[in-house]
Every structure is written in structure tokens, then in C-alpha cells.
SENUNU-931271 format. One record per residue (C-alpha): x, y, z. Coordinates in steps of 0.02 Angstrom, whole numbers. Example, Ala and Ser with C-alpha at 12.3 -4.5 7.8 and 13.67 -1.06 7.14 Angstrom:
# SENUNU-931271
> 615  -225  390
> 684  -53  357
***
This chain:
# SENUNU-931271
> -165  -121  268
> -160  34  239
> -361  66  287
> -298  227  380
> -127  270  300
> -184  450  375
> -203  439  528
> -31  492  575
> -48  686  520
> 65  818  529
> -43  918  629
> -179  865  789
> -262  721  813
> -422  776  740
> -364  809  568
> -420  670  480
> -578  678  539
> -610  851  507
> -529  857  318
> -649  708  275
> -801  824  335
> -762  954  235
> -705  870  88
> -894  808  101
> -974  970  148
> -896  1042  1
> -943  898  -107
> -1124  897  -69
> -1161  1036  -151
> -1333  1028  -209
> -1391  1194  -109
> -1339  1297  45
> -1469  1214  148
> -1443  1022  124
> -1260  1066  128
> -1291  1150  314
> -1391  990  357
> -1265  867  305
> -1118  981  389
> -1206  980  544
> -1230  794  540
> -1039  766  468
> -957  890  601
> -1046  799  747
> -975  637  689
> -781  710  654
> -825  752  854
> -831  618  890
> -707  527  788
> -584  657  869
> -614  594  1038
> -550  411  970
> -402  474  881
> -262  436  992
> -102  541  955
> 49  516  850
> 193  412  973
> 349  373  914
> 398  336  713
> 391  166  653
> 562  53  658
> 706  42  543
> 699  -115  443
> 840  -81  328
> 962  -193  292
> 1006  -375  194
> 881  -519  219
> 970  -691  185
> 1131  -631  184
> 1191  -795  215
> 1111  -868  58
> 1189  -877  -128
> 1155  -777  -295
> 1156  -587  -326
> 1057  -481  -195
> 883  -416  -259
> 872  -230  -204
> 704  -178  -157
> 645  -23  -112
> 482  59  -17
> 410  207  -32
> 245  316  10
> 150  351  184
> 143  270  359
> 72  114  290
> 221  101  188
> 333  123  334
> 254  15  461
> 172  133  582
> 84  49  727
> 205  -79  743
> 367  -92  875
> 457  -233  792
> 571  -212  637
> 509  -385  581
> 325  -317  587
> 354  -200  467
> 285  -217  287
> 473  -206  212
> 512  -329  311
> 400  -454  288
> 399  -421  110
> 608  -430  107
> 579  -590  214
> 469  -663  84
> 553  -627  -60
> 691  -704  9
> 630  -870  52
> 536  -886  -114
> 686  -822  -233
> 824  -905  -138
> 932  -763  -144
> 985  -606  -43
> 891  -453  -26
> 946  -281  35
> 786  -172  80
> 772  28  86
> 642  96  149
> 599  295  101
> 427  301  156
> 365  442  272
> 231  448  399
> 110  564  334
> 153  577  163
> 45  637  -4
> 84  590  -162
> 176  754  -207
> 304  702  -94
> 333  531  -210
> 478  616  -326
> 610  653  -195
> 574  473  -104
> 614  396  -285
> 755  538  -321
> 838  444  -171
> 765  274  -186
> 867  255  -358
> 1052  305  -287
> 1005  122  -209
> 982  60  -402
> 820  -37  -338
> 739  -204  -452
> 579  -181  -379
> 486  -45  -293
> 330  -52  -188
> 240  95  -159
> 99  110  -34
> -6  288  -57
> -143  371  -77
> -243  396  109
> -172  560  157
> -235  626  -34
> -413  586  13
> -403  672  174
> -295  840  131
> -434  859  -2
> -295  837  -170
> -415  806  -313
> -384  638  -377
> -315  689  -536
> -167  770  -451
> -138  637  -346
> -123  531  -489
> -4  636  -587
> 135  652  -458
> 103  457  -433
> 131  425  -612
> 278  548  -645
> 345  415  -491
> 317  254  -585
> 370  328  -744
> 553  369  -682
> 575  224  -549
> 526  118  -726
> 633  229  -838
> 783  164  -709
> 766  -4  -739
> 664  -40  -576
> 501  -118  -592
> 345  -59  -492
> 212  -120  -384
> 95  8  -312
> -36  -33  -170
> -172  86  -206
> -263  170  -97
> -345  99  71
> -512  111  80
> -529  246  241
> -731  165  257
> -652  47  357
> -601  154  493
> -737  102  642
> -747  254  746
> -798  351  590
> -965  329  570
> -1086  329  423
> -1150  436  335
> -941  511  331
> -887  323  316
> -991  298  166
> -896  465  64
> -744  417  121
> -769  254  48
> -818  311  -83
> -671  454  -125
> -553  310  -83
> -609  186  -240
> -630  332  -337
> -436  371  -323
> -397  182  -298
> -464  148  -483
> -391  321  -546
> -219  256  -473
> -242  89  -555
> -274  138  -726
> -125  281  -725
> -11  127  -649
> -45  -2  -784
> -31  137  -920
> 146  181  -870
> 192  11  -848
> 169  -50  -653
> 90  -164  -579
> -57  -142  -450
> -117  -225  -312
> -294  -156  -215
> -280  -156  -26
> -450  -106  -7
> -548  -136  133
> -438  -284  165
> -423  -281  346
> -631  -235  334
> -703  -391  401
> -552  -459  508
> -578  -297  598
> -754  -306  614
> -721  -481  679
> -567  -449  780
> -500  -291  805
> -383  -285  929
> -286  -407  828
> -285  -330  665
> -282  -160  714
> -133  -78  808
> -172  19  988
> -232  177  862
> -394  77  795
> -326  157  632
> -177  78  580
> -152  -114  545
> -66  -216  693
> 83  -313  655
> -47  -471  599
> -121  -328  483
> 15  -290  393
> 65  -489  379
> -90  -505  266
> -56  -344  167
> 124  -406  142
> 39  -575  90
> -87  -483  -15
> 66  -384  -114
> 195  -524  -103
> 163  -624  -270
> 146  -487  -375
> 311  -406  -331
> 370  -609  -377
> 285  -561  -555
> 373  -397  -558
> 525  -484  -537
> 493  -607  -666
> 483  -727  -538
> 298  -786  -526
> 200  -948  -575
> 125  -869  -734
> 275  -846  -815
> 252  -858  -1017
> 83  -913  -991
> -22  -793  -1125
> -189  -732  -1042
> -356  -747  -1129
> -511  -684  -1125
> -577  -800  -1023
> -439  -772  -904
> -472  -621  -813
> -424  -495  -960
> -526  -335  -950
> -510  -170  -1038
> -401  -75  -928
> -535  55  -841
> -660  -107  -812
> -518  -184  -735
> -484  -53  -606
> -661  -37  -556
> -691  -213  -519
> -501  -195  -418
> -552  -47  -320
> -730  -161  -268
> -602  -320  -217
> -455  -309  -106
> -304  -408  -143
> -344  -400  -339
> -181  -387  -445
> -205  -297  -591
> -63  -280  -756
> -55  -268  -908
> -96  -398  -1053
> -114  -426  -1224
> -231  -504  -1334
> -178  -592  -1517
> -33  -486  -1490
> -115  -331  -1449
> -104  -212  -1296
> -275  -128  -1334
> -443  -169  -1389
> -599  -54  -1422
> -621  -13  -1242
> -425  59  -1220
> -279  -51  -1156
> -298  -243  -1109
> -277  -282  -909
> -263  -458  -823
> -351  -454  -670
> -272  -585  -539
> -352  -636  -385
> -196  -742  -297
> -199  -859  -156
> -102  -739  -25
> 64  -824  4
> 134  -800  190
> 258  -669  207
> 378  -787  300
> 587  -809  285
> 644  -980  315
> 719  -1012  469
> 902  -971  458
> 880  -820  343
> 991  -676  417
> 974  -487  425
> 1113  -363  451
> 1055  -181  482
> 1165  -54  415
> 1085  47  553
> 1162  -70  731
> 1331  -2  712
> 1487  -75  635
> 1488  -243  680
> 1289  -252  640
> 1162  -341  736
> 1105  -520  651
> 930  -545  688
> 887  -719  676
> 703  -785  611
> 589  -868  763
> 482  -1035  743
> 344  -917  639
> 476  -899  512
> 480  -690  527
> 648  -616  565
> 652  -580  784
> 815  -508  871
***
């Protein structure tokens, strides 16, 4: 999913590439030599990367609107918020977009209505999080899923900054009543046409914020799900299906599994999963909290929240964490689920689902 959440920047093509050299220039530090050898080496490959980083086109499609309209019980508002993974870029379709599908979803599995916003931007950092949630609450959301984290690692925000603008997010969406579900950060080693040795520092700067993100989450009360390098081997394997024409970000089967991948945990955040008032153990997946976000950061698609044990939210090693590894459920909406789009003019345009179950005009 969200393996290159950056690579729609504000400014030229190149960008990513370069601010991932020298965020590892500068990192390397040991002396002035070895850091002019491993430049060298590290500027050569952002060359080349550059000449495979196609430009921006056009921003990703609307998918506001209400999903199931036609079916019974209150609507479930839902809300999405952080970069271009969040908003769907790469994809033409409104139904390809991770809102969607995850609107779709929750729809089919809950029975009910829901009315998605989306307030993500393309090319968003994490400072940008509080005025995407001052607007995402006028909505008065139940859930929130929040998808950042990619442009941090490659504008060079230390990790710890990033985190605190993420959790002063979580903490007010939370203090609103809305619970919160936070994809953490992609793992940019995924990204083919950056080769090692820059792929193996941007891997590594991505699970170093992807744990950071995790712990600071679960502490304030969200939920987190790792995305990883979950589109790693598919893309290896098959990459002009999982990736869109950019070789960067995910193609519309992409960010199906990435909707799958966050799909039953926003069901938990609800209140609404299969685990309801089961008590976790030990033996369960419960980890100390920092343990837990290290192992999430190594495995994509790892759900990680908080627990207790006998009754207790901490043990010696800090606060208790369940650690979930779900079955992915399919991102689908049944097959007369409804949307109307607030944004196809008064009458609004009904887009009916096709035979795959996703909603199609």
C-alpha cells in the first residue's frame, strides 16, 4: 500500500530520490571520507532512480459519499486522512480507491450505511495531520483511518517529530469520540528502481518510524495496522499488476489488499470484530508494547492494540499489546449496495456494485 506514499512530491520528480540520499549521506557519519564514498555511490543511484520517476498526473478521484444507502440502521461515518496512499493516488476509478473499498467493506460486513470523507492530501507529512482532523470532526466521524508516514522519511523529519504531530492527531480524533486506526508507515525498500545500498536505509528509516508510530498509537489509544512491505513480494512477482503506471504507487489490486489488510481492524475499532469480549493471554499474542511494534514493523498486515493482563494494562516491560495477524477479509460490497456522491450534482449519481462486488458507475 502505501510502499511509496512519496512519490507524489510537491516539487520534481527527483525528489524522493534525492531526500533519501541525503538523509543517508548525513546519517553515515562515521568520517568525511566514507561519507564522500557512500554519497558518491548513493547520488549515482538517486540518478538513476530519477530517470524512473515518472511525473505527478492528475489527483486521485473523489470517493465521497454514502455506501449502502439503500440498507437499514444508522449510517457509520468514517473518515480518511494522511498522504497519497490515503487518497488513492495511482488509481482512475472512485471504487479503486482505499476509502472506497474500505466504505464498501464495512458496509457489507456491518449491514448498515456508511458515509465516507476523505481529507487526505497527496504529498502530505504528518504536520499537516491537525487541520485534516480539525475538518475531519465537523463530519463527527466513528472511525478514522489514517495512512502516513512516507513523505516523513523522505523530507528528512526526525522520527520523533513525526510521531508527535501523529499523536496530537489520534489524541483529539479519540478525545471526539472517534476511534482510530492508523496504517503506519510503508516500507519505501520496496520501491524497485531504488536500488541497494539506498533501498536498504530506506528500509530501514521506514521500520524505525513504523515501530515509533506504533508504540505512540497504542499509548494514546488507536489501533495499528503495519503495511509494510506488503505489496514486497506481489511486486517482485507481478508488478504491473500491483503497482500503478508510476512503479511507486499501488495499482487498484494494490490497494484492494491494503484495504483487506486494514479492513478487520477498523471492524474492532468499531466494536464490530470476531474477538469481541474474548480476554487475550499470554499465550495469545500479548507483548509488551515496544516488543510488539518491532515484531509489527518486521510483518506487514500485523494489527497491533492494546490489552490487558489479570486486569492490568502494563507489566514490567511498559504497556501490554495484542499482536493480531488476521486472515485479510476482501474489501468487497454486496451486490446491490448503493453510493450517492455528494460531489455528481443534485440529483447524485448511484453507482451500482459489478459481479466483483466493488462499487462501478
Amino acid at each position: 500500500m502505501g510502499v511509496a506514499d512519496s512519490v507524489v512530491p510537491a516539487g520534481p520528480r527527483w525528489q524522493l530520490a534525492w531526500r533519501i540520499t541525503r538523509l543517508a549521506v548525513i546519517s553515515a557519519g562515521a568520517t568525511a571520507a566514507a561519507a564522500a564514498t557512500v554519497g558518491g555511490v548513493l547520488i549515482g543511484q538517486a540518478r538513476q532512480a530519477r530517470r524512473t520517476v515518472p511525473a505527478a498526473e492528475a489527483p486521485p478521484p473523489r470517493c465521497d459519499g454514502v455506501y449502502g444507502a439503500k440498507l437499514p440502521g444508522p449510517v457509520v461515518t468514517v473518515v480518511v486522512l494522511g498522504d497519497s496512499s490515503a487518497a488513492g493516488y495511482g488509481v482512475h476509478r472512485r471504487r479503486e480507491t482505499p476509502g472506497a473499498l474500505l466504505a464498501t467493506g464495512l458496509s457489507r460486513r456491518l449491514h448498515q450505511p456508511v458515509r465516507l470523507h476523505r481529507f487526505a492530501v497527496v504529498g502530505a507529512l504528518s504536520a499537516v495531520l491537525r487541520y485534516q482532523v480539525e475538518a475531519a470532526l465537523e463530519a463527527r466521524p466513528d472511525v478514522a483511518v489514517i495512512l502516513i508516514g512516507g513523505n516523513d522519511v523522505t523530507n528528512r523529519t526526525p522520527p520523533a517529530v513525526a510521531v508527535r504531530y501523529l499523536v496530537d492527531a489520534v489524541t483529539t480524533l479519540r478525545a471526539g469520540g472517534c476511534a482510530v486506526v492508523v496504517g503506519t508507515c510503508p516500507d519505501l525498500g520496496a520501491i524497485r528502481p531504488i536500488q541497494p545500498p539506498l533501498r536498504w536505509l530506506a528500509r530501514r528509516w521506514s521500520r524505525r518510524l513504523a515501530a515509533a508510530q506504533t508504540v505512540a498509537v497504542v499509548e494514546a489509544g488507536g489501533w495499528t495496522v503495519s503495511l509494510g512491505d506488503l505489496l514486497g513480494p506481489r511486486f517482485t512477482a507481478e508488478p504491473a499488476r500491483m503497482f500503478a503506471w508510476d512503479r511507486f504507487h499501488p495499482s487498484a489490486e494494490g490497494y484492494a489488499m491494503a484495504a483487506a489488510a486494514l479492513l478487520p481492524t477498523v471492524l474492532s475499532a468499531l466494536g464490530a470484530g470476531p474477538e469481541r469480549g474474548v480476554a487475550p493471554s499470554r499465550a495469545k499474542g500479548v507483548r509488551a508494547l515496544p516488543e510488539a511494534a518491532q515484531e509489527a514493523a518486521r510483518h506487514a498486515g500485523t494489527e497491533v492494540s492494546g490489552a490487558q493482563v489479570r486486569g492490568r494494562d502494563r507489566g514490567p516491560a511498559g504497556r501490554w499489546a495484542q499482536l493480531r495477524r488476521r486472515a485479510f477479509f476482501g474489501a468487497v460490497a454486496q451486490p446491490d449496495l448503493v453510493v450517492h456522491s455528494p460531489h455528481s450534482g443534485e440529483t447524485g449519481m448511484n453507482e451500482r456494485s459489478d459481479d466483483r462486488g466493488t462499487v462501478s458507475p
